[in-house]
C-alpha positions in Angstrom: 10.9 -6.4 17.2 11.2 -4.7 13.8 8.0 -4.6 11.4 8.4 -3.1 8.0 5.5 -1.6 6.7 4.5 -1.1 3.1 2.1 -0.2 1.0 0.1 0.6 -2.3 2.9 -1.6 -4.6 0.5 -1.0 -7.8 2.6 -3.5 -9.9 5.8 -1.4 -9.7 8.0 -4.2 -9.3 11.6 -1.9 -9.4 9.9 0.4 -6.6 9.1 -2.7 -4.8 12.7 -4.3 -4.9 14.3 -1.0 -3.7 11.7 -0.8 -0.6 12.4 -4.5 0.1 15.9 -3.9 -0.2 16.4 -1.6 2.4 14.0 -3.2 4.8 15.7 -6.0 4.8 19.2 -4.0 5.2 17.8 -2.6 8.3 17.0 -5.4 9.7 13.0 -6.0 9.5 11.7 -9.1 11.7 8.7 -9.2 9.7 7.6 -7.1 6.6 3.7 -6.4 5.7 1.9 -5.0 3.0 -1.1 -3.3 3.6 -2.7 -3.9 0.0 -2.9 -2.5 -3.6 -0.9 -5.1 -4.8 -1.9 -4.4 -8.4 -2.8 -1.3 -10.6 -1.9 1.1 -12.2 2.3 -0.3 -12.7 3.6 -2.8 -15.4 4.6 -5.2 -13.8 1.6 -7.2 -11.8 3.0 -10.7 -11.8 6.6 -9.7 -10.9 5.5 -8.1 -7.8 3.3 -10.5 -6.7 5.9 -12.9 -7.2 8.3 -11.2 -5.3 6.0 -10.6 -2.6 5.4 -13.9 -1.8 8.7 -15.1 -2.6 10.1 -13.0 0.4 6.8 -14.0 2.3 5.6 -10.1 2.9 2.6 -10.7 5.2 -0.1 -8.9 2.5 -3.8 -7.9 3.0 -6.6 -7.1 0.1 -6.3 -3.6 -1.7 -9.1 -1.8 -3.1 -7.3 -2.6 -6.1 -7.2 -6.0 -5.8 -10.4 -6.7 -4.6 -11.6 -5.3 -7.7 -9.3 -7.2 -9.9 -9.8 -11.1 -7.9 -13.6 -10.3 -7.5 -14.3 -9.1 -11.6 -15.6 -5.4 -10.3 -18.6 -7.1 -9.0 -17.8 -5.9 -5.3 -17.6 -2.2 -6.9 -20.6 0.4 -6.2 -19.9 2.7 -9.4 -17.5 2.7 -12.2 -14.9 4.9 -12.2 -14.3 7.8 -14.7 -10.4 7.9 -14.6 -7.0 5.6 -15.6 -7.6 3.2 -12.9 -10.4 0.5 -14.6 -8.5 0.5 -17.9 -5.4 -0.3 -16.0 -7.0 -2.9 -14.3 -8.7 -4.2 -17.5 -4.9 -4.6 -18.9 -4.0 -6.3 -15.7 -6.8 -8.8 -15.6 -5.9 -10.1 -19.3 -1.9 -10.5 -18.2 -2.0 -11.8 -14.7 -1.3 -15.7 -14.2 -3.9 -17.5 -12.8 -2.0 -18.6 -9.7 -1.4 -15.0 -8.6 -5.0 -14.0 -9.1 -5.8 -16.8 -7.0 -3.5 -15.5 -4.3 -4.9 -12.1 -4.5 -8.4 -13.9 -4.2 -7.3 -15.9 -0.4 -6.1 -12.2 0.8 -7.9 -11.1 4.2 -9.4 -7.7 4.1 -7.4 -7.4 7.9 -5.1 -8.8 9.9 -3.3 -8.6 13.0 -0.3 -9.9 15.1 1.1 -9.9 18.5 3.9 -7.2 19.4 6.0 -6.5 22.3 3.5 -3.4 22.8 0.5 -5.3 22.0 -1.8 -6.0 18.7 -1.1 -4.5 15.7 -4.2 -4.3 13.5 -3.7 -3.4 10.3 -5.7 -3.2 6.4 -5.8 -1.2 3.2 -8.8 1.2 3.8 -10.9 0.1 6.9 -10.9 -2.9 8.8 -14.4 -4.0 7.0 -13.6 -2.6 3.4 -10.7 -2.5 1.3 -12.4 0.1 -0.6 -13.0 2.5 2.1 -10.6 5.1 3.5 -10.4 5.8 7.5 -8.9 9.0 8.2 -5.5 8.3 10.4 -5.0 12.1 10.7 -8.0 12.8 13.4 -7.4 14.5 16.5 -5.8 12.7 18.9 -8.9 11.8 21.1 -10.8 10.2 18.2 -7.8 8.5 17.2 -7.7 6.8 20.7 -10.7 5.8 20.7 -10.8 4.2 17.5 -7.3 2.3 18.5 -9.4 0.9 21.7 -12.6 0.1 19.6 -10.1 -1.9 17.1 -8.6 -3.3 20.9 -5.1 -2.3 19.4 -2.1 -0.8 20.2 -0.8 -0.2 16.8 -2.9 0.6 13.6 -1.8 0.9 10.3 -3.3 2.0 7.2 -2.8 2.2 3.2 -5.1 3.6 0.2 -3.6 7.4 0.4 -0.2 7.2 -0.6 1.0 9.7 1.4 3.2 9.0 4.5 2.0 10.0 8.1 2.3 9.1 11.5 1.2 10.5 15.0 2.1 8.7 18.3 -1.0 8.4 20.8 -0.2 9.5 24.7 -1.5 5.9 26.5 -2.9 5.1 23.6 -0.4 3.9 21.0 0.5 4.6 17.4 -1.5 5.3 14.1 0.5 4.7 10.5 0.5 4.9 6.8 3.6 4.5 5.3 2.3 6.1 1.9 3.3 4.0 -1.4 6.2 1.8 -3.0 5.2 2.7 -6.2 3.4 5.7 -6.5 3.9 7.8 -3.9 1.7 11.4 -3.9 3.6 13.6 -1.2 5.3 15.2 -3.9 8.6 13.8 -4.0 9.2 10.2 -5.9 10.3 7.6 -4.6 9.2 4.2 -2.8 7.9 4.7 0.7 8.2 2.5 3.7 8.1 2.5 7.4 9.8 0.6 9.8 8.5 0.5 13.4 10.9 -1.0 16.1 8.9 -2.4 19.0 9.6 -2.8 22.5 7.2 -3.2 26.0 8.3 0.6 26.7 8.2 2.0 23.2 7.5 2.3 19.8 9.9 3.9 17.3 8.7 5.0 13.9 10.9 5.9 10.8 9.5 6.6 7.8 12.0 6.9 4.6 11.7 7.0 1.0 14.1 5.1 -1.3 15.3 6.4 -5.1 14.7 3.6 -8.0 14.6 4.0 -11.6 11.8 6.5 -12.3 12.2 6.5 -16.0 12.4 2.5 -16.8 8.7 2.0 -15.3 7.4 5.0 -17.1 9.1 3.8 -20.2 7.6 0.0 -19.5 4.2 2.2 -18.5 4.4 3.6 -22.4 5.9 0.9 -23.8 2.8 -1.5 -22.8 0.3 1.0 -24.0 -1.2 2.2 -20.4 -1.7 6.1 -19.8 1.6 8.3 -20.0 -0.3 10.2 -17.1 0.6 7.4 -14.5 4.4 7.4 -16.1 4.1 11.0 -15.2 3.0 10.9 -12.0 5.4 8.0 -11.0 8.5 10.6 -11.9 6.6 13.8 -10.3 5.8 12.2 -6.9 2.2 13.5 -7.5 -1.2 13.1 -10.1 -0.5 15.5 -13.0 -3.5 18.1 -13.1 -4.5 16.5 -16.9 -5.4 13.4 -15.3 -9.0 13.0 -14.7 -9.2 10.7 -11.4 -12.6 9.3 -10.6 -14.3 8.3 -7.8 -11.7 6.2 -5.0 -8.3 6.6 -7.5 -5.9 7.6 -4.9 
């Protein structure tokens, strides 16, 4: 069994074609998105078009709770680009695709050769919160048998990272289709291929065209800062990020 994983689109529609692209060239069964659907990117209701039209298996971003709920799930405003981005957003989105962000699950999971597969944005109770994937391998364990999982993947940091689990199983973020952060751009995906004996993990990243979604980022009036970060592979040091920006 094959599972592509991706995550953190953020309306980058280009990014998100390239990613699908190659999934599908190497053969993914089944391909999931683990949230962030929206933000910060141009191009909201492409993506979410293309994401259901190629029926990714999708759960609720931080993002995108925000955005289908009108902030009123949110504890605190936030003090950097992402609320003005998603102001922009809410005034061009169709109403069908807010609607389908509104019917996304927060988690999900399916049955693999190796067992369940949980997997979310931030936590399995909050799309908002972050769980941190790069513990030690005993807490890591644990959490895997108090999720009663084999496989556990998680979005939100935009950074790729993996660690297998000795009798345990497998922990996963495949960082961000369209804005990655480990410092290299690019749109970054994962593609686990499962068997009863094992699970093989390989995490890639895939070149698009940089410049056209800065240039659409400019050209629609939203902060140069994302366009910048988009072609750096990392948040320039001039943008102030508040409180849960990635």
């Amino acid at each position: 069994m094959r599972i592509g994983l991706i995550s953190d689109v953020h309306a980058n529609v280009i990014a998100l074609e390239a990613a699908l692209e190659q999934l599908n060239l190497r053969g993914a069964d089944t391909i999931i998105c683990l949230g962030d659907l929206v933000g910060y990117g141009p191009s909201p209701n492409e993506a979410i078009d293309l994401l259901r039209r190629e029926g990714v298996v999708c759960t609720l971003g931080a993002a995108d709770e925000r955005l289908a709920y009108g902030f009123a799930r949110r504890k605190a405003p936030r003090q950097g680009v992402a609320d003005t981005i998603l102001e922009w957003t809410r005034d061009v989105l169709e109403p069908r695709h807010l609607q389908f962000l509104q019917s996304l699950p927060v988690q999900q999971r399916i049955q693999t050769p190796a067992g369940w597969m949980r997997f979310f944005h931030g936590s399995l109770d909050d799309a908002s919160e972050r769980i941190n994937i790069s513990q030690d391998p005993i807490t890591l364990g644990r959490m895997l048998q108090r999720h009663k999982c084999t496989i556990l993947a998680a979005g939100s940091t935009h950074v790729p990272f993996y660690r297998h689990l000795p009798k345990s199983g497998l922990v996963v973020n495949p960082g961000s289709v369209g804005l990655s952060l480990n410092g290299e751009p690019g749109a970054d995906y994962a593609l686990l291929e499962i068997s009863e004996e094992e699970i093989k993990v390989k995490m890639d990243k895939v070149e698009y065209d940089f410049a056209a979604v800065a240039f659409d980022i400019v050209a629609w009036g939203l902060p140069s800062t994302v366009a910048d970060a988009i072609q750096m592979g990392r948040m320039p040091e001039k943008l102030e990020r508040g409180t849960g920006d990635p």
